[in-house]
FIDREN-510333 format. One record per residue: x, y, z of N, C-alpha, C in turn. Coordinates in steps of 0.05 Angstrom, whole numbers. Each point is the difference from the previous one (the first is absolute). Layout:
% FIDREN-510333
- X Y Z X Y Z X Y Z
...
END
This chain:
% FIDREN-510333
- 17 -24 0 -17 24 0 18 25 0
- -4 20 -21 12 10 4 -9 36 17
- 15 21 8 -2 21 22 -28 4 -13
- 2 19 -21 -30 0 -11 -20 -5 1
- -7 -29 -3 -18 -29 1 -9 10 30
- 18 -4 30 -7 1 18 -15 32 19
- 6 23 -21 -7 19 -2 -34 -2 -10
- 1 -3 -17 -20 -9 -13 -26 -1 17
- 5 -27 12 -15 -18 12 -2 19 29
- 20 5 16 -9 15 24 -11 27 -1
- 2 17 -25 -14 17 -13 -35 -6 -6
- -3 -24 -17 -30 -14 5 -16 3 28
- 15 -23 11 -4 -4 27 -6 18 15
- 18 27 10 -5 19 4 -22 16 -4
- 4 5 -23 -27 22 -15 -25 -15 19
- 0 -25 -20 -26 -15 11 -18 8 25
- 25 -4 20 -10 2 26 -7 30 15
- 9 20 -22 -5 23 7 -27 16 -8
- -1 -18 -29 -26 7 -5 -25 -17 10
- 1 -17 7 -10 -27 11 -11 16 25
- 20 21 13 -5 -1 37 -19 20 -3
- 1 17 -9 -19 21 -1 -36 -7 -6
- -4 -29 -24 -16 -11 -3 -21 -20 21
- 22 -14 17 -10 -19 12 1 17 25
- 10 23 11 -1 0 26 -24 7 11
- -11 19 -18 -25 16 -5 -25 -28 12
- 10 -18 -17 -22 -12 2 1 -24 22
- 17 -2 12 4 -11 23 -16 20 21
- 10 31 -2 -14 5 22 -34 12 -5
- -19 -12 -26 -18 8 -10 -12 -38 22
- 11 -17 -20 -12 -24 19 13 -5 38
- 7 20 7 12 -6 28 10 -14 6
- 21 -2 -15 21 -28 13 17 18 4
- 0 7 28 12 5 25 22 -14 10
- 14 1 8 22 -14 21 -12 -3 30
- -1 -24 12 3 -3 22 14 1 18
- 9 13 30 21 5 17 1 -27 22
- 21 -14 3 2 -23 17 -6 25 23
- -14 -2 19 -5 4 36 19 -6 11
- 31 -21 -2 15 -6 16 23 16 -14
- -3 13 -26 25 8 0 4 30 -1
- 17 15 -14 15 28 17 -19 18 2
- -9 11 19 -21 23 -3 0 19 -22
- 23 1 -12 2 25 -19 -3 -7 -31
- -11 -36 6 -7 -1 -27 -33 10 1
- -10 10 17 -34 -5 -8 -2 29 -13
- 20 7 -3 -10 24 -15 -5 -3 -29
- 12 -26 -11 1 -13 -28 -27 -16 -5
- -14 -3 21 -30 -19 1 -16 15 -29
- -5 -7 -18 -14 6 -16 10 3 -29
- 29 2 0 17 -1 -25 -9 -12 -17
- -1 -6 -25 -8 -18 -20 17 -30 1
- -2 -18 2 12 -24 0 -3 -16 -29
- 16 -18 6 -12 -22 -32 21 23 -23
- 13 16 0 18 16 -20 15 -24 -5
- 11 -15 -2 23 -25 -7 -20 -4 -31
- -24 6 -2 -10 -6 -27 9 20 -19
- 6 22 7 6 18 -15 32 -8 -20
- 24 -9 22 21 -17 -11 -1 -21 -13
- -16 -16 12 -1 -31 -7 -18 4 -43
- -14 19 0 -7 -1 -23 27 17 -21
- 13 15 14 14 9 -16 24 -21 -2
- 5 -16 12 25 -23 -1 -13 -23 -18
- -19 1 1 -12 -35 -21 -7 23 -35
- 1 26 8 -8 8 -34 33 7 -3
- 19 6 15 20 5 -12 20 -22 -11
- -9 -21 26 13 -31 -16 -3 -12 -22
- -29 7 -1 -11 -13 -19 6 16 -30
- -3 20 -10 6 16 -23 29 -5 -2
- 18 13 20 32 -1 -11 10 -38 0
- -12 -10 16 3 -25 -8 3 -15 -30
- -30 9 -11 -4 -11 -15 15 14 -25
- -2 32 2 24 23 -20 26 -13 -9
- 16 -17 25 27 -5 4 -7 -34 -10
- -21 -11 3 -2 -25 -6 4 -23 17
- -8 15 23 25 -19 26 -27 -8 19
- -23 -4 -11 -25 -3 18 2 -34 7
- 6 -13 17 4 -31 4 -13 -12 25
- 6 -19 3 -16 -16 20 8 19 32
- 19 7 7 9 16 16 -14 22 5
- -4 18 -19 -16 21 -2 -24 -5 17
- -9 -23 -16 -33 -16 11 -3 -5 29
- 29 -6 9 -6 -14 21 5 35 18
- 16 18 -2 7 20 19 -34 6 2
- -13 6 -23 -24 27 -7 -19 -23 21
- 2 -22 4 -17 -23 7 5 -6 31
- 20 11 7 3 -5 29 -5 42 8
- 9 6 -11 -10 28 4 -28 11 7
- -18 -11 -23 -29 6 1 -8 -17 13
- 2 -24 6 -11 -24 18 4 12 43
- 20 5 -10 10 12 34 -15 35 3
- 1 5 -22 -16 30 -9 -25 -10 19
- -19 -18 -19 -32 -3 1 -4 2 30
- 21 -25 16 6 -16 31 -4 32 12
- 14 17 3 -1 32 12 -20 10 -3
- -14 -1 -40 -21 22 0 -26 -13 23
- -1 -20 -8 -23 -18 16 8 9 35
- 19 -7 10 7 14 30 -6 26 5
- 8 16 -19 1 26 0 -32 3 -1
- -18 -6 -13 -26 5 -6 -17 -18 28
- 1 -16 8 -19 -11 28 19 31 14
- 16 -1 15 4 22 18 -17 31 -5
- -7 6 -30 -12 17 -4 -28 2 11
- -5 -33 -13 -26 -1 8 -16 -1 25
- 19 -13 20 -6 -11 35 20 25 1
- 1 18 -4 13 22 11 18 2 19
- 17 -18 5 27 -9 17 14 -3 -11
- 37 0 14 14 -11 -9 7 -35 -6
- -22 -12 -9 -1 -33 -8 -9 -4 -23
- 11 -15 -16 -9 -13 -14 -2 -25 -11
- 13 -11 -13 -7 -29 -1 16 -6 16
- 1 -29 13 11 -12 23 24 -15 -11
- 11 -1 26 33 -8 -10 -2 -32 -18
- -21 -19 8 7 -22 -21 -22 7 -24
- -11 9 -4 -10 18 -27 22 4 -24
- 15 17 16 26 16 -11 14 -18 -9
- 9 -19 20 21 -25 -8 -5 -10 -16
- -26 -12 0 -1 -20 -15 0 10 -32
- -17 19 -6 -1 22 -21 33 -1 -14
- 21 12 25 25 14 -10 12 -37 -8
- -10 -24 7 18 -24 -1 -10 -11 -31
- -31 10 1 -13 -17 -26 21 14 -33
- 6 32 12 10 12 -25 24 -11 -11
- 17 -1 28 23 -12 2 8 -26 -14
- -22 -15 7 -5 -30 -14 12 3 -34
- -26 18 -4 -11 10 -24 31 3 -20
- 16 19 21 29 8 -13 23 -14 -14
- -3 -18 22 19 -27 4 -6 -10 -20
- -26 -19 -8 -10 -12 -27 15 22 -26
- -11 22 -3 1 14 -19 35 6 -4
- 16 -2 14 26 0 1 10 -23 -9
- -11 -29 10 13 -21 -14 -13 0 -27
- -11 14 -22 -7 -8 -18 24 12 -19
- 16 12 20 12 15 -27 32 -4 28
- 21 20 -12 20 -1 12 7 -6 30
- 2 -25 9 -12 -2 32 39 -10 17
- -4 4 22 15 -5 16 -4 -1 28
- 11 -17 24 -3 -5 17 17 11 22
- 16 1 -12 32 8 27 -1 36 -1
- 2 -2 28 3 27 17 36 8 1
- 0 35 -18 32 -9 4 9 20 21
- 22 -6 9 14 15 20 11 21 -7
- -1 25 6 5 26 -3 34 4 -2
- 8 15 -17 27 5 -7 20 -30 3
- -12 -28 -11 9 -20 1 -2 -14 -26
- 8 -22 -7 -6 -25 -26 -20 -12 17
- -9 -7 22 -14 -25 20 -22 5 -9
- -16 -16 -6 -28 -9 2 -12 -11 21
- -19 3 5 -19 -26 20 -26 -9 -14
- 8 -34 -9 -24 -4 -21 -24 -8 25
- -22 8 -9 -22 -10 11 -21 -16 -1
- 5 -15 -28 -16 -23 -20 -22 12 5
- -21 -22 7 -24 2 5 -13 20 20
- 22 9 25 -11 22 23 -5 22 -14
- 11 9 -31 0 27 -5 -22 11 2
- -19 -11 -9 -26 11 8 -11 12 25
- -1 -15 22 -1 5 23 15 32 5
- 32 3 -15 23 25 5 -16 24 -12
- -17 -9 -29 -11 15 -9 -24 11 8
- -11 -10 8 -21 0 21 -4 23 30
- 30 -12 11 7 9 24 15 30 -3
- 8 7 -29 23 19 -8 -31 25 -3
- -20 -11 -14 -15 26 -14 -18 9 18
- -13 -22 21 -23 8 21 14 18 16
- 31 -14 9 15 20 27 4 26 -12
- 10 4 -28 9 20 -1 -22 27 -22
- -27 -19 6 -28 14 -9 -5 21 22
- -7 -23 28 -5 11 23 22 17 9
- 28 2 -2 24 15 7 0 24 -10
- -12 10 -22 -3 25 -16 -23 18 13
- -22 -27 5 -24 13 9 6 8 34
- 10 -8 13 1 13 27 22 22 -1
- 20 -5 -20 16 25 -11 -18 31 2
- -22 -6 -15 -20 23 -3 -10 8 13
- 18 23 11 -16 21 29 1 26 5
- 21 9 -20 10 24 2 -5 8 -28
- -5 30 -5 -5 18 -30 30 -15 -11
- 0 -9 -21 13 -2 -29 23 -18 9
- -1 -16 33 22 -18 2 0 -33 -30
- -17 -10 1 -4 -20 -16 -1 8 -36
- -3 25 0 -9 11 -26 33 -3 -6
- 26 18 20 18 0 -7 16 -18 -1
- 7 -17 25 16 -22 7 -10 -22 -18
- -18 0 -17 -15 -30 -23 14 15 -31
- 5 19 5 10 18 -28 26 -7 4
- 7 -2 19 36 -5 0 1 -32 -7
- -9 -5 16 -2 -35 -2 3 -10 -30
- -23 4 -7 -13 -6 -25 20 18 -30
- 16 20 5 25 4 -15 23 -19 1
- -1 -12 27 33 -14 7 -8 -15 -24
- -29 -16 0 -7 -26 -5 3 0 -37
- -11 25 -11 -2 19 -17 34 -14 -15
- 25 20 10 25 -7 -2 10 -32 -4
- -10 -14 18 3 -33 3 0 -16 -28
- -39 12 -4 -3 -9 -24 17 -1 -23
- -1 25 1 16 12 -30 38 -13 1
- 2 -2 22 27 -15 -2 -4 -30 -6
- -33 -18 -3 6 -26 -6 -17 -3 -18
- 11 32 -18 -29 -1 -34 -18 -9 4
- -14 10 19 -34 -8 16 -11 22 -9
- -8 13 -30 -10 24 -12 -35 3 11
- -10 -28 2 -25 -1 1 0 5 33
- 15 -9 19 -10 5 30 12 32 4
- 32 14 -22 -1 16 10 -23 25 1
- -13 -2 -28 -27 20 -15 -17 -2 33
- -3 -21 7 -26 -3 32 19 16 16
- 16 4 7 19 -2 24 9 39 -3
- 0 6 -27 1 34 -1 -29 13 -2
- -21 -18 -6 -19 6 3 -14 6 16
- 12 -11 23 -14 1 29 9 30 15
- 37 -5 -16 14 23 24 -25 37 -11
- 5 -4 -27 -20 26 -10 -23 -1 14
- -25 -18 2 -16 -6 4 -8 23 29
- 20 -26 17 5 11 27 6 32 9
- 23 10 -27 4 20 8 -13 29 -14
- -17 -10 -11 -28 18 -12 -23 -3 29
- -3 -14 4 -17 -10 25 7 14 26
- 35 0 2 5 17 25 -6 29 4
- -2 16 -29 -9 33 0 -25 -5 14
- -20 -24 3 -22 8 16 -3 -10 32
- 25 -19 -3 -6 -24 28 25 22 10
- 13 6 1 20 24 20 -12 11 21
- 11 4 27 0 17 20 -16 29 -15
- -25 10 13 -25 -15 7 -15 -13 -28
- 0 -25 4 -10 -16 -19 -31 2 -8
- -4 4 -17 -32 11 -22 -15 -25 -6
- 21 -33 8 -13 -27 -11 25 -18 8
- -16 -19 19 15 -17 2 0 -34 -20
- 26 -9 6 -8 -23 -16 -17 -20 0
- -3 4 28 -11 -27 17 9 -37 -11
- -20 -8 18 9 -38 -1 2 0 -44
- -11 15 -1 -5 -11 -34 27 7 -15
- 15 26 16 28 3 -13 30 -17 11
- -4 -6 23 19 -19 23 -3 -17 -6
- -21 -12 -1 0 -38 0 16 3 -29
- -15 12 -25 9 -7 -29 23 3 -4
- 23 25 12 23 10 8 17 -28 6
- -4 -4 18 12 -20 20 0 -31 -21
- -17 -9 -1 -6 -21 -23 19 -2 -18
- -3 25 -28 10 7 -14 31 -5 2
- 5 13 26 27 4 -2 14 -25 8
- -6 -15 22 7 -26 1 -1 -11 -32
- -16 -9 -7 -7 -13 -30 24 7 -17
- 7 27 -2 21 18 -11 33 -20 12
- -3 -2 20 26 -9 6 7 -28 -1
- -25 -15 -2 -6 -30 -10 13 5 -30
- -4 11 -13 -6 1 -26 41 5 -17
- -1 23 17 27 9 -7 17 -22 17
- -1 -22 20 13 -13 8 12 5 14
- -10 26 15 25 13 22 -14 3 22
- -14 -25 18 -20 3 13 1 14 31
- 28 -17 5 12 4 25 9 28 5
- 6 13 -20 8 23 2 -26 19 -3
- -26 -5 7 -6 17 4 -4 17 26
- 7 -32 18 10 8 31 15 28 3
- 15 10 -16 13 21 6 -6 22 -21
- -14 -1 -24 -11 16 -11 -35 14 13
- -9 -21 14 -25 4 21 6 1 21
- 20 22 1 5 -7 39 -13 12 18
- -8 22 -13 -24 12 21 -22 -16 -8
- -10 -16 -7 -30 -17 -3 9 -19 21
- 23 -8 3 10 -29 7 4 8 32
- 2 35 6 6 9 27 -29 -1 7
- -19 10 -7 -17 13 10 -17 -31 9
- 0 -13 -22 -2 -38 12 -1 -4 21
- 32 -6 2 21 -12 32 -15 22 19
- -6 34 -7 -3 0 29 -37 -2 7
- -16 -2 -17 -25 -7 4 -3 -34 20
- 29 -17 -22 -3 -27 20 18 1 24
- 14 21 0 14 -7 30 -16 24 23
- -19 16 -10 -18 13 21 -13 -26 6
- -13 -13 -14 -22 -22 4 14 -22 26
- 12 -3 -13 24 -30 18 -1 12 23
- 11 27 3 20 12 20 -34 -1 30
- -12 9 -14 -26 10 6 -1 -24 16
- -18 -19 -11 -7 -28 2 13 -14 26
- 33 -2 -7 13 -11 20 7 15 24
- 7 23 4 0 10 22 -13 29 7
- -23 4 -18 -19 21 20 16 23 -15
- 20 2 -12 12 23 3 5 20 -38
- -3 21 -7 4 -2 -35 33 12 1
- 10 -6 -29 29 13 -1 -9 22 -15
- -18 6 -14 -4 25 -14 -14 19 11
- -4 25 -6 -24 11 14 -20 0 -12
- 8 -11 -31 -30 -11 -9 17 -17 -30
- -24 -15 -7 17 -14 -31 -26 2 -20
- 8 0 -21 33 -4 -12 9 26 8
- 20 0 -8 29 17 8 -7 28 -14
- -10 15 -17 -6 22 -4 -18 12 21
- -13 -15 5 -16 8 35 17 9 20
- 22 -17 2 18 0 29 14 26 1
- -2 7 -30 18 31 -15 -10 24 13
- -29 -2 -6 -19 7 6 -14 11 26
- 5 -15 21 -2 6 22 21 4 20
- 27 -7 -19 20 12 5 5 47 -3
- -13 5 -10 0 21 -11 14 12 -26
- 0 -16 -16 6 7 -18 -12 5 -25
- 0 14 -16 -22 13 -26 -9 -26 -22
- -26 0 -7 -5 -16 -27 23 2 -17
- 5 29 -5 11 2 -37 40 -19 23
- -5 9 29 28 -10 -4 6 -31 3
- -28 -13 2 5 -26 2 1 -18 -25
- -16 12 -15 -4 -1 -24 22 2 -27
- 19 23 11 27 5 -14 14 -14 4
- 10 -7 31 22 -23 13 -14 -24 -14
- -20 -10 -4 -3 -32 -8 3 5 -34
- 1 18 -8 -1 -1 -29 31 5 1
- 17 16 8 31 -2 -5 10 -31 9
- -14 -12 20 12 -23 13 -11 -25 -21
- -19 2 -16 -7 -16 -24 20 2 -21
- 8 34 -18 9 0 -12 42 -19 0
- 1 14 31 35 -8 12 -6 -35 -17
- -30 -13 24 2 -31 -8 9 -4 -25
- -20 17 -17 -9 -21 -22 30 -2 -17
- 22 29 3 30 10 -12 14 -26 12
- -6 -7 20 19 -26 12 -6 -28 -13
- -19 -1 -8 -22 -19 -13 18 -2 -36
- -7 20 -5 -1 3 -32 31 9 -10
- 15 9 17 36 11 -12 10 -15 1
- -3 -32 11 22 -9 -3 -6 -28 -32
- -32 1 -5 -7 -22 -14 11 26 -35
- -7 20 2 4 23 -17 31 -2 -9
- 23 -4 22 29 -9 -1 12 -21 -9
END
């Protein structure tokens, strides 16, 4: 691909979502889909109670029309393609549906945690098949190494276990104005770069498509945010990008290209544990942009530190495979 080509496409992408936001926001807040405020968490979000939610549609359409046209322009539209736009909108629908009961029972709930699972496992299924029909592989490789770890028959299960964790890891990511909008833009470039180093033209077109997407989307989701993404832009995010690192074969590494998804995780499960076993929390709240939070420190500055601390990752990630 060449500078151009990738111009191009985050130029699309972009536009899309700029003209896209102005369209759909309107009408989010014409049908009231509102945001709901969790009761347990920071007081200073309820000032956001009413925001437009469900915006992740606004991206998500501009990433499946930008894939899809320069795809097919460049000629590079393949089973891969099928499967990103397919775990994307599938994990999309999983959110919009969440996102829409909470509107409706007017709380922060919506579909129930084995709802979700089972939903985020059936797509997953879905992936796996659609992957062995065309270029398939099993082994997980080790980051800045030759080593493999084959997994024969478990791969599924890895695949499985790689796209739900790191569906749900994006989505509790999402708490702060334009944290996920930005830190999934960085991500989703490293992944972007990967490609294009293993003439993966068709996953890279998805993979710059998203970073535009995202960052047409952020002029509205920014500190104070006009529309959030909600479950319909996280879950699909998260999905996507796992799928992305299945794909490019660099799975393990997205441990350190998602390191803030992969932080905010560990400390949601080690409040829980910590909780559980002795009465006591290590955070002052989780995930970890909370703990920032009631630490005293500003949105836009929690927000900046996790997006420089993404970008540092993803340079540690991507300079030395680039070398």
């Amino acid at each position: 691909m060449s500078i151009e080509t990738m111009l191009i496409i985050l130029a699309i992408s972009f536009i899309s979502s700029v003209i896209l936001g102005p369209i759909i926001i309107p009408m989010l807040r014409r049908f009231k889909f509102g945001q709901s405020i969790r009761e347990e968490g920071p007081k200073s979000h309820m000032k956001k109670a009413g925001t437009p939610t469900m915006g992740g549609v606004i991206f998500l359409l501009s990433i499946i029309a930008t894939t899809v046209i320069m795809s097919l322009v460049k000629g590079a539209f393949t089973s891969q393609s099928i499967i990103l736009i397919l775990v994307l909108v599938g994990y999309g629908v999983v959110g919009f549906l969440d996102d829409g009961l909470k509107i409706i029972f007017k709380r922060n709930l919506g579909l129930t945690s084995l709802q979700k699972l089972i939903a985020q496992i059936v797509i997953s299924i879905a992936a796996y098949f659609l992957m062995k029909l065309g270029t398939f592989h099993n082994t997980v490789q080790i980051p800045f190494t030759d080593f493999a770890i084959h997994l024969g028959v478990f791969y599924m299960l890895f695949l499985i276990f790689w796209l739900v964790g790191f569906s749900n890891a994006v989505n509790l990511t999402d708490g702060l104005d334009g944290l996920v909008s930005g830190t999934a833009s960085i991500a989703f470039a490293a992944y972007g770069v990967l490609a294009l180093l293993n003439d993966q033209l068709d996953v890279a077109i998805f993979a710059f498509s998203v970073v535009g997407a995202l960052l047409g989307f952020l002029i509205f989701n920014a500190n104070p945010a006009k529309v959030f993404m909600g479950d319909t832009g996280s879950l699909a995010l998260g999905g996507a990008l796992a799928m992305l690192s299945i794909l490019v074969g660099q799975e393990l590494l997205l441990l350190i290209i998602g390191i803030i998804f992969v932080l905010e995780t560990l400390s949601v499960i080690m409040q829980v544990t910590s909780f559980k076993l002795t009465g006591k929390r290590i955070f002052k709240m989780s995930p970890l942009h909370h703990h920032f939070e009631l630490s005293g420190w500003s949105e836009w500055r929690i927000v900046l530190t996790f997006w420089l601390t993404a970008l540092v990752a993803a340079l540690i990630a991507v300079v030395p495979e680039v070398l």
